[in-house]
Backbone as JSON, one array per atom type, in Angstrom:
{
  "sequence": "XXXXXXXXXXXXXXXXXXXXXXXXXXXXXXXXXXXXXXXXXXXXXXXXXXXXXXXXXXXXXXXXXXXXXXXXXXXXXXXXXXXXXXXXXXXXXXXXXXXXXXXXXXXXXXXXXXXXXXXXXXXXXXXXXXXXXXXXXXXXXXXXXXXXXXXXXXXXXXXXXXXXXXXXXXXXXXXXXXXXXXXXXXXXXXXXXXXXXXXXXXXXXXXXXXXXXXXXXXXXXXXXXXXXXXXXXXXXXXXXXXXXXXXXXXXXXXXXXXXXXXXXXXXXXXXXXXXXXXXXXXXX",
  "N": [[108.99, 11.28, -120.31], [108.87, 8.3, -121.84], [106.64, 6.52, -124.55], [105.24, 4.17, -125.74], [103.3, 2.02, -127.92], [103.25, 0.2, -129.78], [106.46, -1.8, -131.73], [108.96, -1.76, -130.14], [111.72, -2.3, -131.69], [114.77, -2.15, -133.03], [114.82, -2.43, -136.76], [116.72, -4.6, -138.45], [119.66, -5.14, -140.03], [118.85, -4.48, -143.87], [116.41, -5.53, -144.02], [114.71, -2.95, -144.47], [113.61, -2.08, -147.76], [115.11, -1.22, -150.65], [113.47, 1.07, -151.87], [112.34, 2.06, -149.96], [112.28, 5.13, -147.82], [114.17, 5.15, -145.99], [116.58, 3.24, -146.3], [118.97, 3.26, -145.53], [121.06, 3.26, -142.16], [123.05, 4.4, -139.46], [124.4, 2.27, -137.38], [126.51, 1.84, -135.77], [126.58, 3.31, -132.64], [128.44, 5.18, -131.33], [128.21, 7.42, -133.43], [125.39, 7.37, -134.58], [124.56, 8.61, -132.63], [125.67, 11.64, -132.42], [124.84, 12.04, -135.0], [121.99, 12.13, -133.67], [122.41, 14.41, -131.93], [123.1, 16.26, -133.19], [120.66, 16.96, -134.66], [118.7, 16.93, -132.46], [119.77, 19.78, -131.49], [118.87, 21.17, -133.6], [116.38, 20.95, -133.35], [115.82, 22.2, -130.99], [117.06, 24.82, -130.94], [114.93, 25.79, -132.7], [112.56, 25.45, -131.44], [112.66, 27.19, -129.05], [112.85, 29.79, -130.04], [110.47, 29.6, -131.43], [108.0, 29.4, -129.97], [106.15, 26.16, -129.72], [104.17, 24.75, -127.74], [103.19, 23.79, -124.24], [104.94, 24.97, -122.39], [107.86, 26.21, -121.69], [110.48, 24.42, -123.85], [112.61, 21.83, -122.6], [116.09, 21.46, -123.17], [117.46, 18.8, -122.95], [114.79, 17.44, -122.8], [113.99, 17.65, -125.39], [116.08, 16.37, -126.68], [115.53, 13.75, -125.46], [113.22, 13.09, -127.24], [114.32, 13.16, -129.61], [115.74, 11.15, -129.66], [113.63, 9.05, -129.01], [112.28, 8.85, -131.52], [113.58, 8.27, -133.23], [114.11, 5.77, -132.24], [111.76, 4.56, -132.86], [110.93, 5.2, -135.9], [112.07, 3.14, -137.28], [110.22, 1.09, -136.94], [108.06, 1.91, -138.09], [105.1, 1.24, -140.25], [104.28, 1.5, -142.99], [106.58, 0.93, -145.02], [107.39, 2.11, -147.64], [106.32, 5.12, -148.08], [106.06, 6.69, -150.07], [104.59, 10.2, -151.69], [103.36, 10.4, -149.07], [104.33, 11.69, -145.52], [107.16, 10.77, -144.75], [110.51, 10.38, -143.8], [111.84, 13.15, -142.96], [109.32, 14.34, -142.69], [107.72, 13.17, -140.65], [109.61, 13.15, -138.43], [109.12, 16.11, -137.13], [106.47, 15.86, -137.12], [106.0, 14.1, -134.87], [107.59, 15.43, -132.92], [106.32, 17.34, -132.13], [103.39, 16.15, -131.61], [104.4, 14.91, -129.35], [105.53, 17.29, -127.91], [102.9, 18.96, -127.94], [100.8, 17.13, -126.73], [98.17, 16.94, -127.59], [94.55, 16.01, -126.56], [92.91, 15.5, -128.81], [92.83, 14.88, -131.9], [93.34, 15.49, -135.38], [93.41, 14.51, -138.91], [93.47, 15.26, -141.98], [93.49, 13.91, -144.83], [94.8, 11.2, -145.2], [95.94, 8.96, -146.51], [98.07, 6.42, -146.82], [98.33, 5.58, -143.79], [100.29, 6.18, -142.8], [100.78, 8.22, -140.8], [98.69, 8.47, -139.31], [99.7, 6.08, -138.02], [101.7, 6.95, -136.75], [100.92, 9.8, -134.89], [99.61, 8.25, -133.2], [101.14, 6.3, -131.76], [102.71, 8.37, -130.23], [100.93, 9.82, -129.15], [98.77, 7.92, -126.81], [96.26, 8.47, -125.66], [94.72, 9.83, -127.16], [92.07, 11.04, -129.02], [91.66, 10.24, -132.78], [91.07, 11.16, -135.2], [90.7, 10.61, -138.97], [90.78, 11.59, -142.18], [89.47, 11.16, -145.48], [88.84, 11.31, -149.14], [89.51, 8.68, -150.38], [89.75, 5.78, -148.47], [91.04, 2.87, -149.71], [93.31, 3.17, -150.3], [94.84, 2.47, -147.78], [97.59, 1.43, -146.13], [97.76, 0.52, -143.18], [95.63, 0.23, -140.61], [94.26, 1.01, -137.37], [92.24, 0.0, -134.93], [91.69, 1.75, -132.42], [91.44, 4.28, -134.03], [89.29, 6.56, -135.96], [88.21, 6.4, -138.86], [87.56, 8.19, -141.37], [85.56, 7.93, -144.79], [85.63, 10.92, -146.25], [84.99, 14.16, -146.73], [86.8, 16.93, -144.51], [85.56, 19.15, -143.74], [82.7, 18.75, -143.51], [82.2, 17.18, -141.27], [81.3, 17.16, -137.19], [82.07, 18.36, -134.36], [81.47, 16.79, -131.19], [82.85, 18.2, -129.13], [85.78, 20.52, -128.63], [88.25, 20.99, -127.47], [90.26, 24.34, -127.89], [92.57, 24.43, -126.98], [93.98, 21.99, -126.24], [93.76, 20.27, -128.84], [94.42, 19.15, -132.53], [94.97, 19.89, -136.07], [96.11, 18.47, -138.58], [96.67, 19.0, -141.67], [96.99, 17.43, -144.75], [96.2, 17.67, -147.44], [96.08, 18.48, -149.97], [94.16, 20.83, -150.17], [92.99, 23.79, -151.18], [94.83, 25.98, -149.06], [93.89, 28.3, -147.42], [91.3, 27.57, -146.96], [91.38, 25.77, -145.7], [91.87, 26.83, -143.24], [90.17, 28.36, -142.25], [87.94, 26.9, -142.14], [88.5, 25.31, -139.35], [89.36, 27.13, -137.98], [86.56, 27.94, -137.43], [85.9, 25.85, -136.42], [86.54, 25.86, -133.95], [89.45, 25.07, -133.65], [92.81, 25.61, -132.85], [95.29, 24.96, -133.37], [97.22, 24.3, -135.5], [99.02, 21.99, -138.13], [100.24, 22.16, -141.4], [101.14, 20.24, -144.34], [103.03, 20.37, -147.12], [103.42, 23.12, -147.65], [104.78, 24.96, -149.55], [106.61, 28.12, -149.72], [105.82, 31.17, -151.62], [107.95, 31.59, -153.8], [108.44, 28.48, -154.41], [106.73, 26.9, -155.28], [106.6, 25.65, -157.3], [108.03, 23.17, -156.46], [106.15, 21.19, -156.34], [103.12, 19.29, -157.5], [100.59, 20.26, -157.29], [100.16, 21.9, -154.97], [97.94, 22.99, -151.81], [96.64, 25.63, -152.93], [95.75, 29.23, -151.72], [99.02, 28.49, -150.78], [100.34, 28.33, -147.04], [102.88, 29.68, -147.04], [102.03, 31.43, -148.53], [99.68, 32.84, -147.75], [101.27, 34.41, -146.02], [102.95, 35.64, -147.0], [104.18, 39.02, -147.51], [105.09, 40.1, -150.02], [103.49, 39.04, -152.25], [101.05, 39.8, -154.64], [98.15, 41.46, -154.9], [96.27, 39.6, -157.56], [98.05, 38.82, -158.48], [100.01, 36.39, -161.01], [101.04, 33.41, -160.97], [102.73, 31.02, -162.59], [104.32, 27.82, -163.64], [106.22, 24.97, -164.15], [105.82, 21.48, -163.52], [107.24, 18.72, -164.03], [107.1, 18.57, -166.0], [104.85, 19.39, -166.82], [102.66, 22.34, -166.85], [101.27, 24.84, -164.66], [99.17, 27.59, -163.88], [98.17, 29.82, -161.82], [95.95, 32.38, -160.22], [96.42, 34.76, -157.61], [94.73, 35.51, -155.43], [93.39, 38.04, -153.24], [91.01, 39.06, -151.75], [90.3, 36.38, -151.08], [92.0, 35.57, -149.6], [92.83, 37.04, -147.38], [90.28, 36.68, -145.49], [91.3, 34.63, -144.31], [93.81, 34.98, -143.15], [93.14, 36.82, -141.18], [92.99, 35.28, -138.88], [95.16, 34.36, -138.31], [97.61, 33.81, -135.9], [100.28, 33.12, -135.2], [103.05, 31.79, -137.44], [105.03, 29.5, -138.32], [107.53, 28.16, -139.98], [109.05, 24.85, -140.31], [112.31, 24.01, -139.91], [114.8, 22.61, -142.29], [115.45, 19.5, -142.09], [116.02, 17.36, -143.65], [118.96, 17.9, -145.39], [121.28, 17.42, -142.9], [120.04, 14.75, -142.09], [120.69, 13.35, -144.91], [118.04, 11.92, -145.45], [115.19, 12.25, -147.37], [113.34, 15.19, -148.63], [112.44, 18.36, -148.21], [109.59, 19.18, -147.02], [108.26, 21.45, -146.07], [106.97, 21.75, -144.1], [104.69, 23.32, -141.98], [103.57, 25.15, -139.36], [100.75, 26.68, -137.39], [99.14, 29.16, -135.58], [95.92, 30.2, -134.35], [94.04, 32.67, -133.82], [93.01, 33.92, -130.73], [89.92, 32.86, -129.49], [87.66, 35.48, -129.44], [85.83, 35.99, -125.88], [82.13, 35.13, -125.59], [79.86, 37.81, -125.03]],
  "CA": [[108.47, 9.92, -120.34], [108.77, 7.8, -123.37], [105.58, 5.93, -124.67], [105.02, 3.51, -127.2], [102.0, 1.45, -127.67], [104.16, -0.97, -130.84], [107.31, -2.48, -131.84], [110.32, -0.83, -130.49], [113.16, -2.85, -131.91], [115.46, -0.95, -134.08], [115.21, -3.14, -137.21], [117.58, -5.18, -138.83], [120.35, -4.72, -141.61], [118.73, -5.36, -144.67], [115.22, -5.21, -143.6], [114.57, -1.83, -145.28], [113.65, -2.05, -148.56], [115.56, -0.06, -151.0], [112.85, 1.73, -152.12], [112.12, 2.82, -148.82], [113.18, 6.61, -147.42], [114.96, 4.71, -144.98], [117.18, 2.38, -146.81], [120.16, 3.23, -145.37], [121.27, 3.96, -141.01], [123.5, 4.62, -138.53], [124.02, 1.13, -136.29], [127.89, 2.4, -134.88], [126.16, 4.12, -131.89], [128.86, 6.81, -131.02], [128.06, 7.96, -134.78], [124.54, 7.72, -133.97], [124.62, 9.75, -131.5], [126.62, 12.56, -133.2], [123.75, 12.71, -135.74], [121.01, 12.67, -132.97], [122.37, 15.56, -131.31], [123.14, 17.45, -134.5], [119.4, 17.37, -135.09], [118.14, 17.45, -131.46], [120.09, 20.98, -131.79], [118.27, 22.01, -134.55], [115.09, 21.03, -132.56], [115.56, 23.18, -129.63], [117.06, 26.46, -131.04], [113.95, 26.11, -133.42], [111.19, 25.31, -130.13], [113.14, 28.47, -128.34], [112.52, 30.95, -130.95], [109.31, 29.6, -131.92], [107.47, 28.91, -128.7], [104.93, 25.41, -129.7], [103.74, 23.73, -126.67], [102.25, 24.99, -123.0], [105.93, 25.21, -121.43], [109.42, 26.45, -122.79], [111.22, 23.38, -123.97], [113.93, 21.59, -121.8], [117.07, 20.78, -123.97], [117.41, 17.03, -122.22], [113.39, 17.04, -123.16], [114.05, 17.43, -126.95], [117.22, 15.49, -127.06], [114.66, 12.49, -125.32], [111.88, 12.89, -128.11], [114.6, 12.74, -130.92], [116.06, 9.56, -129.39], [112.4, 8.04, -129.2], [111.65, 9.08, -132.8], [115.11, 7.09, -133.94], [114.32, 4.28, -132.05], [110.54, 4.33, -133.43], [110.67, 5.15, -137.01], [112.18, 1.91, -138.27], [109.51, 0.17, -136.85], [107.09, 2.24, -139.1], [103.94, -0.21, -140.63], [104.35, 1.25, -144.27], [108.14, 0.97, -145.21], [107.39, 2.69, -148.74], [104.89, 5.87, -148.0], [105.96, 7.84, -151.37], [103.0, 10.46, -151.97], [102.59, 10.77, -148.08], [105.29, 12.09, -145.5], [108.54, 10.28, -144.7], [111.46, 10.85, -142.29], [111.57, 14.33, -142.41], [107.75, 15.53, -141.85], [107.67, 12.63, -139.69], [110.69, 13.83, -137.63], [108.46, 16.79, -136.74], [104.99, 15.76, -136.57], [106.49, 13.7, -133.65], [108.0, 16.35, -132.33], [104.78, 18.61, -132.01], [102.9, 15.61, -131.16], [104.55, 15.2, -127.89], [104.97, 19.02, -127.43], [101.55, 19.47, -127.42], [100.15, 16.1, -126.13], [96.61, 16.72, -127.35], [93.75, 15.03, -126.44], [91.82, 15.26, -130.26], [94.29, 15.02, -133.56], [92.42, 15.22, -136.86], [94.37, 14.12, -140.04], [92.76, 15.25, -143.12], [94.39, 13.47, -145.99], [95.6, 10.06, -144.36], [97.3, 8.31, -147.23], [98.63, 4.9, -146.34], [97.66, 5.65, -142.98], [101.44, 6.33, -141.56], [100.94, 9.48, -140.25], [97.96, 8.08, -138.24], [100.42, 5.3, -136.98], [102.99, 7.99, -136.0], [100.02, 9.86, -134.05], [99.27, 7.13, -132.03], [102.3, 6.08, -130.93], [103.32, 9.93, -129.89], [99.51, 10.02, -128.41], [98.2, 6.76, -126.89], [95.45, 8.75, -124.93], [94.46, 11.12, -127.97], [91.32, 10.73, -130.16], [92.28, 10.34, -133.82], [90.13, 11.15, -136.55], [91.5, 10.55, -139.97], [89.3, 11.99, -142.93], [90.81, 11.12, -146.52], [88.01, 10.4, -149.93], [89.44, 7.3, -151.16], [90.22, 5.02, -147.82], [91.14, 1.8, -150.23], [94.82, 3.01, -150.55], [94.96, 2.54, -146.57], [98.09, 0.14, -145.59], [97.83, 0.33, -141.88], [94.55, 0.61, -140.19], [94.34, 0.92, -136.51], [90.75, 0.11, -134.31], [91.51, 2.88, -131.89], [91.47, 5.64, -135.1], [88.61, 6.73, -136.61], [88.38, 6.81, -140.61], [85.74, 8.89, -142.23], [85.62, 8.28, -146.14], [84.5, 12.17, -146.56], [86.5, 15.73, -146.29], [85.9, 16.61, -142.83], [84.68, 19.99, -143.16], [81.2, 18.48, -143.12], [82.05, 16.52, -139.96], [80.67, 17.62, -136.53], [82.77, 17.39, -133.39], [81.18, 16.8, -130.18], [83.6, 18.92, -128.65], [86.51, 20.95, -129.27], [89.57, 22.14, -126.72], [91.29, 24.71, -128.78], [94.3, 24.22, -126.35], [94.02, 20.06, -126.19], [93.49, 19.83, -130.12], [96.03, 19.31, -132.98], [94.71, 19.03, -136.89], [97.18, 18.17, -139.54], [96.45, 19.38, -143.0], [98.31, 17.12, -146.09], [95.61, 16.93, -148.42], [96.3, 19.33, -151.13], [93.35, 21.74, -150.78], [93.05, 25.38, -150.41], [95.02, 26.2, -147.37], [93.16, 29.55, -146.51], [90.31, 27.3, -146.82], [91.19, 24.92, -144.3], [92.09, 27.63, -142.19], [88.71, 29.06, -142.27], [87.42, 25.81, -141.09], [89.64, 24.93, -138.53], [88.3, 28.21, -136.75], [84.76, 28.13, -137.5], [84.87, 24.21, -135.81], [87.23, 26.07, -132.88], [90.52, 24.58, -133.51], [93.76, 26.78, -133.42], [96.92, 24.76, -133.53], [96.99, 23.53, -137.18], [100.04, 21.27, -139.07], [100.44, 22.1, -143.0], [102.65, 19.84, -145.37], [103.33, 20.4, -148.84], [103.01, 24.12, -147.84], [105.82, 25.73, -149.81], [106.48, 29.83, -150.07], [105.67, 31.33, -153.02], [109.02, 31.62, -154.8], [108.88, 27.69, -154.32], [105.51, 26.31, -155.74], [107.53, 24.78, -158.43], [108.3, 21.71, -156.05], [105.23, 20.67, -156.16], [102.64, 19.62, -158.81], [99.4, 20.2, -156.42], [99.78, 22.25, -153.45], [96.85, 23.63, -151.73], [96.98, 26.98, -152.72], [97.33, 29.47, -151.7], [99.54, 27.75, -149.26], [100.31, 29.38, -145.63], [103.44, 30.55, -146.73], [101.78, 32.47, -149.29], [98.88, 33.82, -146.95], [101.67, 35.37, -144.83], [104.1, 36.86, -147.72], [103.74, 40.13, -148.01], [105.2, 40.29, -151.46], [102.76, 38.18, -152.9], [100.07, 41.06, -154.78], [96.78, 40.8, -155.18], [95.9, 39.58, -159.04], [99.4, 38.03, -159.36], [99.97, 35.27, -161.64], [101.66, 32.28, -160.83], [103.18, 30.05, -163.53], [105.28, 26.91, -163.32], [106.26, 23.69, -164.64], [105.98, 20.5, -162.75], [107.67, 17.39, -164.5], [106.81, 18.74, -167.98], [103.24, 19.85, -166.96], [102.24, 23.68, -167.0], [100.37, 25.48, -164.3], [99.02, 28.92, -163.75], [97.22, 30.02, -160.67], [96.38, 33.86, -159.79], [95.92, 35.22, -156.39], [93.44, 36.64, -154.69], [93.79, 38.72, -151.86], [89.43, 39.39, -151.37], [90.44, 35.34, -150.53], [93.22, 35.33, -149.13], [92.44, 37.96, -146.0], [89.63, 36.19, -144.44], [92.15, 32.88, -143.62], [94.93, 35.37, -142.99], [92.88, 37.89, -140.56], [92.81, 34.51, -138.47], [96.62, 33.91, -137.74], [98.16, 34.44, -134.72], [101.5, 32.63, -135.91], [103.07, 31.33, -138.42], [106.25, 28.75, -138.34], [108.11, 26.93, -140.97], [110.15, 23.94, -139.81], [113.77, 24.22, -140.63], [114.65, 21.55, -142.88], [116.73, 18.39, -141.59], [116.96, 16.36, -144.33], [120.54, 17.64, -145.38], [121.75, 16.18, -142.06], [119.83, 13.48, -142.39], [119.74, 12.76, -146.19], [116.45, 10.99, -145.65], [114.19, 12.72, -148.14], [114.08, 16.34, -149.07], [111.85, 19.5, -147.69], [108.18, 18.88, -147.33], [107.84, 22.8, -146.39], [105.71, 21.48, -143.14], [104.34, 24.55, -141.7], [102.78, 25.29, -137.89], [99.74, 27.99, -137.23], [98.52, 29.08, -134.42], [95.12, 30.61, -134.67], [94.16, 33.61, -132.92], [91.65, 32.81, -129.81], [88.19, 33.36, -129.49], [86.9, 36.41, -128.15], [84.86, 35.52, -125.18], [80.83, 35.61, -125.74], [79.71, 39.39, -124.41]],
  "C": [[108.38, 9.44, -121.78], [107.26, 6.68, -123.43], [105.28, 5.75, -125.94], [104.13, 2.73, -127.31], [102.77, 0.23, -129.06], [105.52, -1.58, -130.73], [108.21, -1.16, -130.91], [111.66, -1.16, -130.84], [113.47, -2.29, -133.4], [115.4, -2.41, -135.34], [116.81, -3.72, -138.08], [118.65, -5.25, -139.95], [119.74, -5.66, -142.79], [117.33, -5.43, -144.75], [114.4, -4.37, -144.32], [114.66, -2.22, -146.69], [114.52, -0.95, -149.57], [114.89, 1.35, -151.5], [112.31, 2.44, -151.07], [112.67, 4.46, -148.84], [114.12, 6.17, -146.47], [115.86, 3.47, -144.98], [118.35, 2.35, -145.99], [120.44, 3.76, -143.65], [122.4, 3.55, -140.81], [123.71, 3.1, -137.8], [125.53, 1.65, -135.55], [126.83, 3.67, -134.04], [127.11, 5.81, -131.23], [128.55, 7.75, -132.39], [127.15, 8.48, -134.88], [124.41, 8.79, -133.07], [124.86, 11.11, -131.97], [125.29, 13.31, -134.17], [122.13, 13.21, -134.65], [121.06, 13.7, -132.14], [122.7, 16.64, -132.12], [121.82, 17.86, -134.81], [118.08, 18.11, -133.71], [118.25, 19.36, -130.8], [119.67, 21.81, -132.43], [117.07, 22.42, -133.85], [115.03, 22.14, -131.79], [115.59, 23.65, -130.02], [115.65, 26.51, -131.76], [112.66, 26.32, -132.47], [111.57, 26.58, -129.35], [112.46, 29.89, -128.65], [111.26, 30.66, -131.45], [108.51, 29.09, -130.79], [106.19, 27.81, -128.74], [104.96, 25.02, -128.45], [103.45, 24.9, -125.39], [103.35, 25.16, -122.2], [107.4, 25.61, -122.33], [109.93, 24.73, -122.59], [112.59, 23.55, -123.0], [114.82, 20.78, -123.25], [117.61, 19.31, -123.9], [116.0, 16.7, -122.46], [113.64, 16.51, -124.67], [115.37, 16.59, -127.38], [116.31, 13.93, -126.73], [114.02, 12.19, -126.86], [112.88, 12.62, -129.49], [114.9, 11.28, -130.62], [115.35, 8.63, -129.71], [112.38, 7.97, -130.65], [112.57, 7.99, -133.57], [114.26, 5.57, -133.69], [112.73, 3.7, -132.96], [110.47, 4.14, -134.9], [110.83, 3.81, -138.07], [111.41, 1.14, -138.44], [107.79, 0.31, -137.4], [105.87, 1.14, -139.78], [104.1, -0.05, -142.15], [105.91, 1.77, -144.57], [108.55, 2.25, -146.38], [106.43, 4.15, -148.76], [104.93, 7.06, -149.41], [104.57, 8.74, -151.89], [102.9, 10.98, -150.38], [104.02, 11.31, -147.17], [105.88, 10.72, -144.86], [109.32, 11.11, -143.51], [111.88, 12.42, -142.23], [110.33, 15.02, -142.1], [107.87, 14.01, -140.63], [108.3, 13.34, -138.12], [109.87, 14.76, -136.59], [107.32, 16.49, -136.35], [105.61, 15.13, -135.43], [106.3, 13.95, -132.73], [106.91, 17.16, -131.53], [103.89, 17.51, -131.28], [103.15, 15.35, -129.48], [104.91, 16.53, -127.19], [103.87, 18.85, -126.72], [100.77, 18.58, -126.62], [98.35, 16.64, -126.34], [95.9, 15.97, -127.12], [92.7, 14.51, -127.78], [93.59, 15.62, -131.31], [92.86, 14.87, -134.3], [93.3, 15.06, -137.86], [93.13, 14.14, -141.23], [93.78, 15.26, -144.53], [95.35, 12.22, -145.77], [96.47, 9.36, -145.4], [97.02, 6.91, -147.01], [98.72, 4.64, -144.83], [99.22, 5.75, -141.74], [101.23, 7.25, -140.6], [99.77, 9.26, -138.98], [98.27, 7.17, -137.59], [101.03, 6.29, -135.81], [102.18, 9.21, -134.88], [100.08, 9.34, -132.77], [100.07, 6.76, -131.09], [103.1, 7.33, -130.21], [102.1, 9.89, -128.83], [98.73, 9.24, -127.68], [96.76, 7.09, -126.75], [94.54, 9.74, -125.84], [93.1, 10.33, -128.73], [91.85, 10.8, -131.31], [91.27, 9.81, -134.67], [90.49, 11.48, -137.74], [90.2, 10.52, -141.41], [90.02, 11.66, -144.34], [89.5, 9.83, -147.74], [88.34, 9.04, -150.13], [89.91, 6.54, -149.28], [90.64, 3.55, -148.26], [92.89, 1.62, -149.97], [95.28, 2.72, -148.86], [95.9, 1.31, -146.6], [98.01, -0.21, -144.43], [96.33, 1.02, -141.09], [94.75, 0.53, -138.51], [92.4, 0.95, -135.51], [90.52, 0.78, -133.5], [91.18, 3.94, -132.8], [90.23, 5.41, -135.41], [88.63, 7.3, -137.77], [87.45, 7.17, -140.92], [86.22, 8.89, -144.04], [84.98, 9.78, -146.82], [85.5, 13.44, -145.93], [85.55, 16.16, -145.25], [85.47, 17.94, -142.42], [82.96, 20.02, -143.32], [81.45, 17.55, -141.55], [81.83, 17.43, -138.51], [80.9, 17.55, -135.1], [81.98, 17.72, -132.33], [81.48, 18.22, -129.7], [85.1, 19.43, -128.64], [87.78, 21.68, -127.88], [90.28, 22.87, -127.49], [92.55, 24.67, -128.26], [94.74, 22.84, -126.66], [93.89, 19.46, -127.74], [94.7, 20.24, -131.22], [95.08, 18.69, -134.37], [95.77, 18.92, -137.71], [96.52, 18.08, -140.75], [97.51, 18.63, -143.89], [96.85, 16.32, -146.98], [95.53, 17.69, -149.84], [95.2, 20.51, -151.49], [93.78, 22.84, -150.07], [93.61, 25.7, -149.09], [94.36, 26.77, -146.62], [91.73, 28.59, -146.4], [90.27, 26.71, -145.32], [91.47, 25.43, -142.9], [91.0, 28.07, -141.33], [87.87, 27.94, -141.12], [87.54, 25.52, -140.29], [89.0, 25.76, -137.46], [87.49, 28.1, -136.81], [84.64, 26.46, -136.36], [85.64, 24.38, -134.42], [88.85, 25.35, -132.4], [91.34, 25.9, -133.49], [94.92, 26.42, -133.39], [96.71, 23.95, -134.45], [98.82, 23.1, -137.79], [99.65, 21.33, -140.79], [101.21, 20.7, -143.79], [102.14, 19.84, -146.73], [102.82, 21.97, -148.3], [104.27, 25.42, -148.25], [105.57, 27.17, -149.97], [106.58, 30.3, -151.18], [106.42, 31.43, -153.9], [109.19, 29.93, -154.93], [107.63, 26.54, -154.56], [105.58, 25.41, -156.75], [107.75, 23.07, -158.35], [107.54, 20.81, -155.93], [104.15, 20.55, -157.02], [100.83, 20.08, -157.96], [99.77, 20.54, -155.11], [98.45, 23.07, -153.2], [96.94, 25.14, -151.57], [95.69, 27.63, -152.22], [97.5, 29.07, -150.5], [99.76, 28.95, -148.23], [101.44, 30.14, -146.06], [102.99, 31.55, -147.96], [100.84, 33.63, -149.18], [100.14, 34.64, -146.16], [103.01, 35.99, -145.55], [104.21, 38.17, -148.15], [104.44, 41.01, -149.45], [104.1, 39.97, -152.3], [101.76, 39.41, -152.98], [99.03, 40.24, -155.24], [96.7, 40.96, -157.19], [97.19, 38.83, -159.53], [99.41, 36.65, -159.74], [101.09, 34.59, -161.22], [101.76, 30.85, -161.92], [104.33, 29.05, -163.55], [104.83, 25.9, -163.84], [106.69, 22.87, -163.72], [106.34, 19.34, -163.56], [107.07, 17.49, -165.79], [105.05, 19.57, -168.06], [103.21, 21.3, -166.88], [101.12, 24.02, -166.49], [100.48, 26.65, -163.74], [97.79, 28.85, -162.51], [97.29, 31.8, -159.99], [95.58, 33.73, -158.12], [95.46, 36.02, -156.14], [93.28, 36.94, -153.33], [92.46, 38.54, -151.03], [89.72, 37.52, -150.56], [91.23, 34.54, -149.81], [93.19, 35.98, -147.14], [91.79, 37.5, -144.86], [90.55, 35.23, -143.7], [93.56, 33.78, -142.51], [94.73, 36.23, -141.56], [92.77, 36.65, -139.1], [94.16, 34.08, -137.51], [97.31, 34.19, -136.81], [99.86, 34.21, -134.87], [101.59, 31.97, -137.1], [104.4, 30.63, -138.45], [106.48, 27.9, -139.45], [109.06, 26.1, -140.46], [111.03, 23.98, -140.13], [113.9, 22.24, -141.16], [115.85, 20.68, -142.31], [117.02, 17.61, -142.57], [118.52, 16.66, -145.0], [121.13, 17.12, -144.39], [121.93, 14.77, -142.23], [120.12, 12.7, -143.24], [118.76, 11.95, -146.35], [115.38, 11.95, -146.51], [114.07, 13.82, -148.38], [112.25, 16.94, -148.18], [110.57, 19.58, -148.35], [107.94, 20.46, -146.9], [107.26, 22.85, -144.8], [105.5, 22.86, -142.36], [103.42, 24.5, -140.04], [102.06, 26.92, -137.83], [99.12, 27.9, -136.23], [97.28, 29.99, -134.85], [95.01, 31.51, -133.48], [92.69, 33.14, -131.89], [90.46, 33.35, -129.66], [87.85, 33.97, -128.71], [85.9, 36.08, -127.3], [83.29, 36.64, -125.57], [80.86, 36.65, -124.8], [77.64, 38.28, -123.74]]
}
């Protein structure tokens, strides 16, 4: 079933700013096509071998959800989201979004508030609580969402399905932290981005270390230094295992999205990462 709650008209040549991630498409539909099943391909073998959602994927399922995502994305609310994700984490969050069809999303680190469009329209029926200090930079607000100016591991949820719930991490802190949290408030299907593997920390001038793929590398030693230059800047960060363990002793999976933007060329490899948390031993 497809379900959209906004625009769905593919926009118009010209429309797209150049500064956009999405300056440039496809309108020759057998061409189209060609690319949406080059990627819907990627989709599946990747949902096969990595089992998200409460049913094995149908290959005519995930060929639907890329179709929708095409026809949706143009009609995006912030054209420009530089800083937040773009057509490849999009692509995915999507993806996962109608996977899982939760009934609670949390978004900690909203941005310009795409990612809580792209939610919505994947979710109509979902709560959506979007946590993110500054809310000024917000281009798209929605009166179904809820915005909290405040990092949301002080917030206090009613209630929690760890099956029916979905948070999405893109705010640059501590991963193992937010891991920590995540379980302690009974979540266990968690979205990363900006969570590169430790040979690849480079791409980034602020990720929340240490990121997931660095809780789950087993190269990575305890006390090791990490040094890199970001656009002329110079940072060092050592790891710590004594802090690393608790987030890690937590994980039940661990998935990295395969990257589409070479297909695509729409924007380059946000890293986006999927965790499943391990489930809560029932009270004795």
């Amino acid at each position: 079933m497809r379900v959209f709650t906004g625009r769905r008209k593919r926009s118009a040549p010209g429309v797209q700013p150049t500064d956009s991630d999405y300056p440039s498409y496809m309108l020759s539909q057998k061409h189209l096509t060609r690319l949406q099943t080059e990627l819907a391909e990627t989709a599946y073998r990747f949902l096969v071998s990595e089992p998200i959602g409460h049913e094995p994927p149908r290959e005519e399922d995930v060929r639907r959800l890329v179709e929708d995502f095409f026809e949706l994305y143009p009609a995006r609310p912030v054209l420009d989201n530089a800083g937040g994700s773009r057509f490849h984490a999009c692509f995915w969050l999507y993806l996962m979004a109608r996977r899982l069809d939760p009934r609670l999303i949390v978004e900690s680190g909203t941005w310009k508030g795409q990612t809580a469009w792209l939610f919505r329209q994947a979710c109509p029926a979902a709560a959506v609580h979007c946590f993110d200090p500054n809310l000024t930079r917000l281009v798209y607000r929605d009166r179904s969402i809820q915005y909290h100016e405040r990092d949301w591991a002080g917030w206090e949820f009613e209630s929690v399905d760890p099956e029916k719930s979905l948070c999405f991490f893109d705010d640059h802190i501590d991963q193992s932290k937010r891991i920590r949290e995540a379980g302690a408030k009974g979540f266990r299907r968690l979205l990363f981005d900006d969570a590169p593997p430790a040979h690849k920390v480079y791409s980034f001038g602020y990720p929340g270390l240490p990121t997931v793929g660095m809780l789950m590398d087993p190269r990575v030693e305890d006390g090791e230094v990490f040094e890199w230059t970001w656009r002329g800047e110079h940072h060092r960060w050592v790891f710590s295992e004594a802090d690393a363990a608790p987030a890690r002793s937590l994980i039940s999976r661990y998935a990295l999205f395969p990257d589409v933007a070479g297909p695509t060329r729409y924007g380059g490899q946000a890293f986006l990462s999927y965790v499943l948390l391990r489930a809560a031993e029932p009270a004795h």
